[in-house]
C-alpha beads as a LAMMPS data file, in Angstrom:
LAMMPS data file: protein, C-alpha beads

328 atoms
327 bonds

1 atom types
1 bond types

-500.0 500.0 xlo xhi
-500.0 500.0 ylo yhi
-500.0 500.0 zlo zhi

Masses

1 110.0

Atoms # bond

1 1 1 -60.418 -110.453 217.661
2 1 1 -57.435 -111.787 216.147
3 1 1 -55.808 -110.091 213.367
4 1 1 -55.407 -111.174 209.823
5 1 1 -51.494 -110.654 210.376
6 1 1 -51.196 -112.745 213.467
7 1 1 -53.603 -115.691 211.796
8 1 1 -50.968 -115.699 208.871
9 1 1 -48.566 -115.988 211.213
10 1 1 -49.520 -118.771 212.828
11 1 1 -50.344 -120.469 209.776
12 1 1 -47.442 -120.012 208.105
13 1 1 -45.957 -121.904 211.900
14 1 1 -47.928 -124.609 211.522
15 1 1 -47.385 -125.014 207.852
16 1 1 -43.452 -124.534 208.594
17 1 1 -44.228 -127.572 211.581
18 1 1 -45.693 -129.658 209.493
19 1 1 -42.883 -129.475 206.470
20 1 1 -40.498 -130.284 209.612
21 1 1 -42.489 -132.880 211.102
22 1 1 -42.867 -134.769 207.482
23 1 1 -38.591 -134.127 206.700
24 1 1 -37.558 -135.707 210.091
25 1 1 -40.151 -138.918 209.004
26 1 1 -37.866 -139.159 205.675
27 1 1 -34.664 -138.963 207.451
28 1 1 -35.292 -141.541 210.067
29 1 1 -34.451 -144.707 209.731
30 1 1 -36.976 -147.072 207.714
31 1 1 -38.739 -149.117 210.333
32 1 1 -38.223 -146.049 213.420
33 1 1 -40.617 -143.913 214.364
34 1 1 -39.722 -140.457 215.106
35 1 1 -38.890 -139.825 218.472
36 1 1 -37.645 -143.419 218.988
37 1 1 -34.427 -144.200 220.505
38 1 1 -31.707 -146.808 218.727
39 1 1 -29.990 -148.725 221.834
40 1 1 -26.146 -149.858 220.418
41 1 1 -25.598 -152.930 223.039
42 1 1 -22.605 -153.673 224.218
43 1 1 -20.907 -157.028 225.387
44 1 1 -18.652 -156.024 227.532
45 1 1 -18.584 -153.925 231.150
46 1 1 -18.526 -149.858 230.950
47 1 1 -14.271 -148.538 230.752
48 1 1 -13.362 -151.215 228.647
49 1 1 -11.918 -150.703 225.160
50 1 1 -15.220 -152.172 222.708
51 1 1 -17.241 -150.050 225.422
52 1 1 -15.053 -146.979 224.783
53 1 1 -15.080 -147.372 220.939
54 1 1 -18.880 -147.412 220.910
55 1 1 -19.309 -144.455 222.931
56 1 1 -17.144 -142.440 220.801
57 1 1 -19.377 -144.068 217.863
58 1 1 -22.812 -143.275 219.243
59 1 1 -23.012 -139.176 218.814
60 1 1 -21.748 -139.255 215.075
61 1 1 -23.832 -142.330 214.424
62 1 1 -26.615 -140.368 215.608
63 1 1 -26.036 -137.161 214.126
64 1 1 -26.542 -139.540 210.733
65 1 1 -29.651 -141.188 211.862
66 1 1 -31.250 -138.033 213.020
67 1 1 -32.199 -140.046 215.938
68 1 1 -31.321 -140.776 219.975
69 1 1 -28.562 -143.730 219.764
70 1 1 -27.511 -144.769 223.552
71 1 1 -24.959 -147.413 224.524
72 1 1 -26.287 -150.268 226.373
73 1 1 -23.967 -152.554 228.232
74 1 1 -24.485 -156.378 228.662
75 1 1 -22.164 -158.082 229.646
76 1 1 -21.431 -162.126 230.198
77 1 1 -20.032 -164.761 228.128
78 1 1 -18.025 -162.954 225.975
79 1 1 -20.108 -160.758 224.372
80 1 1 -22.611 -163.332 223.789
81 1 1 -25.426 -162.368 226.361
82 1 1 -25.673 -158.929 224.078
83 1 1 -25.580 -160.465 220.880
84 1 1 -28.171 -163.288 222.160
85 1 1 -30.483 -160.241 223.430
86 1 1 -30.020 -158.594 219.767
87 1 1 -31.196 -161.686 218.211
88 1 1 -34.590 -162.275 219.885
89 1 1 -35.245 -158.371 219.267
90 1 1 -37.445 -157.171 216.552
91 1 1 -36.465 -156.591 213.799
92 1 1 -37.082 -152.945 213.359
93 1 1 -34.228 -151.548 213.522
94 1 1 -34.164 -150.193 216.898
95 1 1 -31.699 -152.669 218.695
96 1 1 -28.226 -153.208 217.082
97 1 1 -25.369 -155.159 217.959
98 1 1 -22.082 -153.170 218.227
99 1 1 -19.846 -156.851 217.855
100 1 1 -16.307 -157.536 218.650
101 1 1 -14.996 -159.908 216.265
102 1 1 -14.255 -162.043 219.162
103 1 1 -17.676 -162.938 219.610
104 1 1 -18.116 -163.852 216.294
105 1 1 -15.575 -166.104 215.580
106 1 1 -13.363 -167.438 218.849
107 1 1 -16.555 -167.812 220.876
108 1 1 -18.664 -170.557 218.721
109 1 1 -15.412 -172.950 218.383
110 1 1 -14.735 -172.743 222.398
111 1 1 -17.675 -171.707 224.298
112 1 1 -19.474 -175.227 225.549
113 1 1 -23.076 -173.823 224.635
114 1 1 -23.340 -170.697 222.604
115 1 1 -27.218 -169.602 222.119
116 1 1 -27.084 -168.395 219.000
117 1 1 -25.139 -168.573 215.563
118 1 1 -23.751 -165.115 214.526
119 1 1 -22.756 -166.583 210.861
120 1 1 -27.095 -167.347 210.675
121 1 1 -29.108 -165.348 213.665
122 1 1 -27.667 -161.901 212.845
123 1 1 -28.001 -159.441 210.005
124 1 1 -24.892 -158.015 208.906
125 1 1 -25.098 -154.180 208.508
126 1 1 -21.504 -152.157 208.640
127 1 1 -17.599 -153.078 209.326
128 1 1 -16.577 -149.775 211.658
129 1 1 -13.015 -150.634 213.084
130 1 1 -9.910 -152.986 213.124
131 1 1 -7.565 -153.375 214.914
132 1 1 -4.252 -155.063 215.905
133 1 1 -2.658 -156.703 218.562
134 1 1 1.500 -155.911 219.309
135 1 1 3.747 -158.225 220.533
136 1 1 5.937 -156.885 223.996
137 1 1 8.429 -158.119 226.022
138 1 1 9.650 -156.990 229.385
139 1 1 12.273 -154.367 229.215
140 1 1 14.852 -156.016 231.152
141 1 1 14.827 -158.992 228.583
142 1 1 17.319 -159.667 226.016
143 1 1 15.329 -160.348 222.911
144 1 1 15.481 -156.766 220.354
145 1 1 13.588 -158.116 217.691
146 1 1 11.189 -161.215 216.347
147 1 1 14.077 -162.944 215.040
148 1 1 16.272 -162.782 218.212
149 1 1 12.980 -163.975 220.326
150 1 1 12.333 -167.214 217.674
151 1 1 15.874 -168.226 217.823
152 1 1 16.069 -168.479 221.562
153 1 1 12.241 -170.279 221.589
154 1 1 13.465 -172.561 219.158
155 1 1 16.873 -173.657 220.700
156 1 1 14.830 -173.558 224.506
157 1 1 11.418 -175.380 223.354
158 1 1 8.229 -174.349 225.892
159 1 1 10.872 -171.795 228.628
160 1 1 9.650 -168.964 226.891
161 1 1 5.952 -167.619 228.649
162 1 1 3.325 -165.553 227.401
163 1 1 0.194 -164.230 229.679
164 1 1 -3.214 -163.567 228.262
165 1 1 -6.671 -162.226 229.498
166 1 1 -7.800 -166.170 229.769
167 1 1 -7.733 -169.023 228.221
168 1 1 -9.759 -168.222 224.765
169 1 1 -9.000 -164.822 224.785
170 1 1 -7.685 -163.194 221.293
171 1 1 -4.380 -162.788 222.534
172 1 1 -4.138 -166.320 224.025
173 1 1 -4.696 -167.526 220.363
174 1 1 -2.686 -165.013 219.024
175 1 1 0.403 -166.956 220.944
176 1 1 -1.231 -169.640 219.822
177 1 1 -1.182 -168.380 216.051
178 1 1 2.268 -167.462 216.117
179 1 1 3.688 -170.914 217.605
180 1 1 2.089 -172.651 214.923
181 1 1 3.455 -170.666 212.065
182 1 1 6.817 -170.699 213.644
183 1 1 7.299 -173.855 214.855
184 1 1 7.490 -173.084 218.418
185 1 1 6.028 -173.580 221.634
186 1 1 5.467 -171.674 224.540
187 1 1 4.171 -171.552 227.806
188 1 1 0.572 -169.785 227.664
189 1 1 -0.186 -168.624 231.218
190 1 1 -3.821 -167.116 231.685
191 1 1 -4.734 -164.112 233.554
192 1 1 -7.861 -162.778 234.603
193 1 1 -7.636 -159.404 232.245
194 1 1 -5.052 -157.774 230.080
195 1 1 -3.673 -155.495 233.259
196 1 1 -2.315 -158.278 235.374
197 1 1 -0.708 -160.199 232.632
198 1 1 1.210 -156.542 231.360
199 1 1 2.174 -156.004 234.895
200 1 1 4.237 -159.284 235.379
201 1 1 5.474 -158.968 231.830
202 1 1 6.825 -155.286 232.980
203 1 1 8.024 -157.165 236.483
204 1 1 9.752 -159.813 234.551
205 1 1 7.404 -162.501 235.496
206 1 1 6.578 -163.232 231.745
207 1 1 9.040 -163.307 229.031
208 1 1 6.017 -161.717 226.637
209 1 1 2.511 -161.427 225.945
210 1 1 0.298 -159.634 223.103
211 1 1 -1.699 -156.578 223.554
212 1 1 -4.349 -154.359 221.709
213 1 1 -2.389 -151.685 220.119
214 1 1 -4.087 -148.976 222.093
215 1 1 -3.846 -150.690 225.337
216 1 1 0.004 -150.913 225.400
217 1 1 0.681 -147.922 223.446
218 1 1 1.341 -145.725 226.958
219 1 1 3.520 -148.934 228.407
220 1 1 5.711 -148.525 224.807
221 1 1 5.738 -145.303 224.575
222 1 1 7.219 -144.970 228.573
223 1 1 10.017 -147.845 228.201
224 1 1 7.888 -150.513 230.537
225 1 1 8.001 -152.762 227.859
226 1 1 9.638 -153.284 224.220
227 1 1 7.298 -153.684 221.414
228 1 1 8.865 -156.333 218.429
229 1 1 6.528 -156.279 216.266
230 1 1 2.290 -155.378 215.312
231 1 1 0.304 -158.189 214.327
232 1 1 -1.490 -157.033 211.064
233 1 1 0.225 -156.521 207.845
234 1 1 0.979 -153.334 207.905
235 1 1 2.915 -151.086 210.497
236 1 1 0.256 -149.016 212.811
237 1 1 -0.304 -145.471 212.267
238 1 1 -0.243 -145.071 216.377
239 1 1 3.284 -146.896 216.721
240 1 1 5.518 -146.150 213.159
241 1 1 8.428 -147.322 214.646
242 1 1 7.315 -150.895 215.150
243 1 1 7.580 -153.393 212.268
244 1 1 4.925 -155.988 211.557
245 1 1 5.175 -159.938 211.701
246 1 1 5.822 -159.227 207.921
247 1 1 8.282 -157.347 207.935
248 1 1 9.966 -160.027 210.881
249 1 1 9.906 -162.771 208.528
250 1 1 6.690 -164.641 209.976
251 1 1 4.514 -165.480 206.634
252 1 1 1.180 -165.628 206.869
253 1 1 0.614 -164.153 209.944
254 1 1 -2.269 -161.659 210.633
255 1 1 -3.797 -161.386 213.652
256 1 1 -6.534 -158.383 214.680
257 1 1 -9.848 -157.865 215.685
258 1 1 -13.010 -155.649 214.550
259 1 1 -16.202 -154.044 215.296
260 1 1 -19.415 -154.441 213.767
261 1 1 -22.475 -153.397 213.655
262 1 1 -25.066 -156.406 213.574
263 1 1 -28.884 -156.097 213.820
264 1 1 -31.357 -159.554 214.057
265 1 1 -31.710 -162.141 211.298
266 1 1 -34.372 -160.413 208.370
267 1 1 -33.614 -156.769 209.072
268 1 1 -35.315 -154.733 205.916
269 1 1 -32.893 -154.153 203.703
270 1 1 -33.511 -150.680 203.952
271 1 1 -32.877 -150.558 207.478
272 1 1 -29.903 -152.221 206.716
273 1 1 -28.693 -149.349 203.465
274 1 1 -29.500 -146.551 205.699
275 1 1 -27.769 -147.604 208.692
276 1 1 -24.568 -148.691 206.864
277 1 1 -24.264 -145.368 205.136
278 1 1 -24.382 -143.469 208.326
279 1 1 -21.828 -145.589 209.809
280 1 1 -19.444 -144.266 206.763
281 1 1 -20.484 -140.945 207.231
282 1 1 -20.047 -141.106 210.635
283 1 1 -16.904 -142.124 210.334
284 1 1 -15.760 -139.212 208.223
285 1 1 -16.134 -136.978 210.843
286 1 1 -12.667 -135.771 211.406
287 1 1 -12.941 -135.468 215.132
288 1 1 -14.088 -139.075 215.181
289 1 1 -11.374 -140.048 212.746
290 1 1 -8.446 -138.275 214.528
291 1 1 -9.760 -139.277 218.115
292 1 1 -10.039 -143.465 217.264
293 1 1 -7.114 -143.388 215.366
294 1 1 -4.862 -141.927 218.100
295 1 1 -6.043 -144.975 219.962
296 1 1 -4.686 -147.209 217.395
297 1 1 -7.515 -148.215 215.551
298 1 1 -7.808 -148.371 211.803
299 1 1 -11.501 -147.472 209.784
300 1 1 -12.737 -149.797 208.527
301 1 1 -15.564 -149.397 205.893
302 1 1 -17.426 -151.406 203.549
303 1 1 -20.644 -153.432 202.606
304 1 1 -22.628 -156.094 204.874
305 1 1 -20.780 -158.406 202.818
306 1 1 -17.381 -157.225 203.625
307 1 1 -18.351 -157.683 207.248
308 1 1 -19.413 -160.641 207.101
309 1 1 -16.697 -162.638 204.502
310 1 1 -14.232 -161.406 207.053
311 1 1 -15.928 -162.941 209.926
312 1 1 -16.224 -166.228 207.520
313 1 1 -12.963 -166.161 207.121
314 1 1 -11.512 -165.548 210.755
315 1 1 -14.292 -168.210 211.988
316 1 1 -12.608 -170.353 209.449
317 1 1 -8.977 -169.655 210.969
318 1 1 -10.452 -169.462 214.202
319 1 1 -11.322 -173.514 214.065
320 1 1 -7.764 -175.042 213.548
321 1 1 -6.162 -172.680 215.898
322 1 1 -8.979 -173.248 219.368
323 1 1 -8.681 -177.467 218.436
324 1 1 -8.500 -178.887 221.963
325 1 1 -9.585 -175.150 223.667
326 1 1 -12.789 -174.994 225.767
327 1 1 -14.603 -172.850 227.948
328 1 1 -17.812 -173.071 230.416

Bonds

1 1 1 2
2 1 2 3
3 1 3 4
4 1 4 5
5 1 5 6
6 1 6 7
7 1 7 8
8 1 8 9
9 1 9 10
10 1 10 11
11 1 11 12
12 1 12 13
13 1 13 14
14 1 14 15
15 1 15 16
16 1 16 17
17 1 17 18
18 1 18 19
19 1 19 20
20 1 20 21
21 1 21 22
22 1 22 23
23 1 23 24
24 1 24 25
25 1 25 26
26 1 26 27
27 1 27 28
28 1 28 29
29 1 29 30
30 1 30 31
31 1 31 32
32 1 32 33
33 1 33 34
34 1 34 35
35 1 35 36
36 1 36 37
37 1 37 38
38 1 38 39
39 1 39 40
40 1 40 41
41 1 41 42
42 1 42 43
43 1 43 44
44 1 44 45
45 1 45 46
46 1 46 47
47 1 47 48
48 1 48 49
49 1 49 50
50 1 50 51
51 1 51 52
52 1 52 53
53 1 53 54
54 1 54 55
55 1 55 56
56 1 56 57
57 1 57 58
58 1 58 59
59 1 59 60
60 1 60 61
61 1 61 62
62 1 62 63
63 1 63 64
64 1 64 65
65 1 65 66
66 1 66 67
67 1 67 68
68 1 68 69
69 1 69 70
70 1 70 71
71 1 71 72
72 1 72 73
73 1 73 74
74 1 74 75
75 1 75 76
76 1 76 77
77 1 77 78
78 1 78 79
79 1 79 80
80 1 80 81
81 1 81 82
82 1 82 83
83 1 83 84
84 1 84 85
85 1 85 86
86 1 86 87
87 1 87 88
88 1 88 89
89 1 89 90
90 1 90 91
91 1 91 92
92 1 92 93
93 1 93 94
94 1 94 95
95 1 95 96
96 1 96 97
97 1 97 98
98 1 98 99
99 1 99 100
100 1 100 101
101 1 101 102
102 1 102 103
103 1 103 104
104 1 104 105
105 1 105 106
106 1 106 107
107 1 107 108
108 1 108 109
109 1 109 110
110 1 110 111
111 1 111 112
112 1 112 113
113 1 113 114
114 1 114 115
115 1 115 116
116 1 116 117
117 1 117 118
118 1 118 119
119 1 119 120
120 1 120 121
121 1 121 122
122 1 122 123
123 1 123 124
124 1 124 125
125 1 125 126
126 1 126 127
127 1 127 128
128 1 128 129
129 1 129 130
130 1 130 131
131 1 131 132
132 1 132 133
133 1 133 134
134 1 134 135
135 1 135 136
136 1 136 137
137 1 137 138
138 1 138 139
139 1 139 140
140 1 140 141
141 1 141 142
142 1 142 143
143 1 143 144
144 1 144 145
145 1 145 146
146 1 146 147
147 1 147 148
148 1 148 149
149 1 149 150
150 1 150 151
151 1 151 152
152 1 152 153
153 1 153 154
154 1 154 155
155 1 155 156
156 1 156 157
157 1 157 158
158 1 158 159
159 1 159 160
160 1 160 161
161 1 161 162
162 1 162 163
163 1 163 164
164 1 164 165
165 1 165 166
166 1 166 167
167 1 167 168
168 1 168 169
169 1 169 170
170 1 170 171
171 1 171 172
172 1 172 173
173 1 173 174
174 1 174 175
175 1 175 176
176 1 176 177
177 1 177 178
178 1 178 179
179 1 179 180
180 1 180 181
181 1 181 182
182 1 182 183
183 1 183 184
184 1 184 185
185 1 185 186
186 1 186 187
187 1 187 188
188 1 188 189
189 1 189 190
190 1 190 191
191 1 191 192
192 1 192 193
193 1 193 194
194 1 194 195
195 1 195 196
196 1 196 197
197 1 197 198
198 1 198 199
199 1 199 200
200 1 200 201
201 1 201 202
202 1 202 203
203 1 203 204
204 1 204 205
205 1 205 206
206 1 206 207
207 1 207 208
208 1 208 209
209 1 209 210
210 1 210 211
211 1 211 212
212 1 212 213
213 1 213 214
214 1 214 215
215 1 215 216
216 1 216 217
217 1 217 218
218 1 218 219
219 1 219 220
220 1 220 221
221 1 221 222
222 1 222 223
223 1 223 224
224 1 224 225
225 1 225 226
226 1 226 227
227 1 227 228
228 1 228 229
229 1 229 230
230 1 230 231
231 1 231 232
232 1 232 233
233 1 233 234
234 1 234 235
235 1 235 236
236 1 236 237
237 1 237 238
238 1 238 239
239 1 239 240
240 1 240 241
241 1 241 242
242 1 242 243
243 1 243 244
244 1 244 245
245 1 245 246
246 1 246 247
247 1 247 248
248 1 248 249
249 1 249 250
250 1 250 251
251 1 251 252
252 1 252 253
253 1 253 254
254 1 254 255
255 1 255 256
256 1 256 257
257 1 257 258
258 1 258 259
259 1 259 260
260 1 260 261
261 1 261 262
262 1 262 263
263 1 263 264
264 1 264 265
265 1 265 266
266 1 266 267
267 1 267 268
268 1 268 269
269 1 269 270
270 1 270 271
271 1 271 272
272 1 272 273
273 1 273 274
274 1 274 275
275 1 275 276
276 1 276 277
277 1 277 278
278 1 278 279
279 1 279 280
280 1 280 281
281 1 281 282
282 1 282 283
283 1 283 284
284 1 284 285
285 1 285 286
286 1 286 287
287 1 287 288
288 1 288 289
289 1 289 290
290 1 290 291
291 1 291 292
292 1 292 293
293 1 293 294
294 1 294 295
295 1 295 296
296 1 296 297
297 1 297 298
298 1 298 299
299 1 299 300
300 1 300 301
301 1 301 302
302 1 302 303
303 1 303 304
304 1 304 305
305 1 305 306
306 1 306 307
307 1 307 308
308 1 308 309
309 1 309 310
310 1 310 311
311 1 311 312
312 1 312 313
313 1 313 314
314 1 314 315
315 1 315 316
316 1 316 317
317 1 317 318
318 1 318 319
319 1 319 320
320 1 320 321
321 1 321 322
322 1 322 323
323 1 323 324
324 1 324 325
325 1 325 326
326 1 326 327
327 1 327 328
């Protein structure tokens, strides 16, 4: 025969159980079941630096949730095979796009058929991180600053080269970017990836090209290359030494990407509230803070709306710059 101590016991268990069972209902996600897993996708291959940043995203975003988040990775097109797969999802909540800014405003002026359109298909839900490009020359060549490197363009029209991960890429139009407001030209030469274009600006092949912040930092930082001058308007926490386009003289000149999180067109608004504020409180995790800022990203934190008036804007931009620029 049981006793009356063990039956209170187990009643006060179950009681306890159920109080916990009903809490973790309230803290998920509106829309997500409880034992549900959110999948972040991913447009680009495993190693790669929107890959990397989402990874280091996941555990704190789903520490916040109180639910499984895993990174899934599809790449193809630019990003736009995951975004395309995010948009015929349900909207429950339970498939998100984590978006390079790429995707949302280079690809729909220069891709030949793009399946879906992020400004109308996609729910905006949380900015998470910018970030800039730098401008680097080879070590061995002569220019020391902006200035130095627009005077000879401009007395030796189109001798000047600068390589890029393809034609289309963000650094291709940020050459593209800069010759228009300086009045120069250069001689774009497309690589297949960031890597090979820094190695023949390091071998002297290229005069220049422009890399993500935290992909040159290590070239910088060991004398491969020289860096002029950062791309956004302010210097980068990751390289103080290096002055932006600003600062160079070039007006009207700011050039960076960003991550996003996205989910499909008529996500609850809910979904949307709770998922944007643990994206902020994610991202006040120090060891998250410290770690992506050492990489040379900048938070980035806001509503839905200030996600998607920047990608507006950039889309905007985007259109004069890619005039003439086409991809299959």
């Amino acid at each position: 025969m049981r006793s009356p101590f063990i039956s209170t016991r187990l009643s006060r268990r179950r009681l306890m159980a159920g109080l916990l069972a009903s809490a973790a209902l309230v803290a998920a996600p509106a829309g997500a079941q409880t034992g549900q897993t959110l999948r972040l996708v991913v447009g680009y291959a495993p190693g790669g630096p929107v890959d990397a940043a989402a990874r280091l995203f996941a555990p704190a975003f789903s520490r916040e949730l109180g639910m499984p988040v895993i990174v899934e990775n599809r790449p193809g097109a630019s990003g736009v095979m995951a975004g395309h797969s995010v948009v015929k999802a349900p909207a429950d909540g339970l498939q998100v796009f984590f978006a390079a800014s790429p995707t949302m405003t280079i690809s729909p002026h220069i891709l030949k058929s793009m399946s879906f359109n992020p400004a109308k298909d996609l729910s905006p839900i949380a900015p998470i991180l910018s970030y800039s490009n730098v401008l680097v020359v080879g070590k061995e060549q002569p220019f020391k600053t902006v200035k130095e490197l627009l005077a000879y363009a401009k007395a030796n029209p189109g001798k000047l080269t600068y390589g890029s991960a393809g034609v289309g890429a963000s650094n291709h139009l940020s050459g593209e970017l800069f010759a228009k407001r300086t009045g120069t030209t250069f001689n774009h030469i497309p690589y297949k990836g960031n890597a090979p274009a820094m190695t023949d600006v390091i071998g002297g092949q290229l005069h220049m090209m422009f890399d993500i912040v935290g992909s040159a930092r290590n070239y910088i930082s060991s004398g491969r290359v020289r860096a002029l001058a950062v791309t956004s308007s302010e210097r980068n926490a990751s390289l103080p030494e290096v002055p932006s386009m600003r600062e160079e003289g070039v007006a009207d000149y700011e050039v960076g990407g960003w991550y996003g999180l996205y989910g499909p067109a008529g996500l609850p608004a809910a979904i949307v509230a709770r998922y944007n504020e643990a994206t902020r409180k994610a991202l006040a995790h120090e060891e998250l803070r410290s770690k992506l800022v050492e990489q040379g990203y900048e938070l980035w934190l806001g509503s839905p709306k200030t996600l998607s008036d920047r990608a507006a804007k950039e889309l905007a931009m985007w259109g004069s710059v890619t005039k003439g620029i086409q991809v299959e």
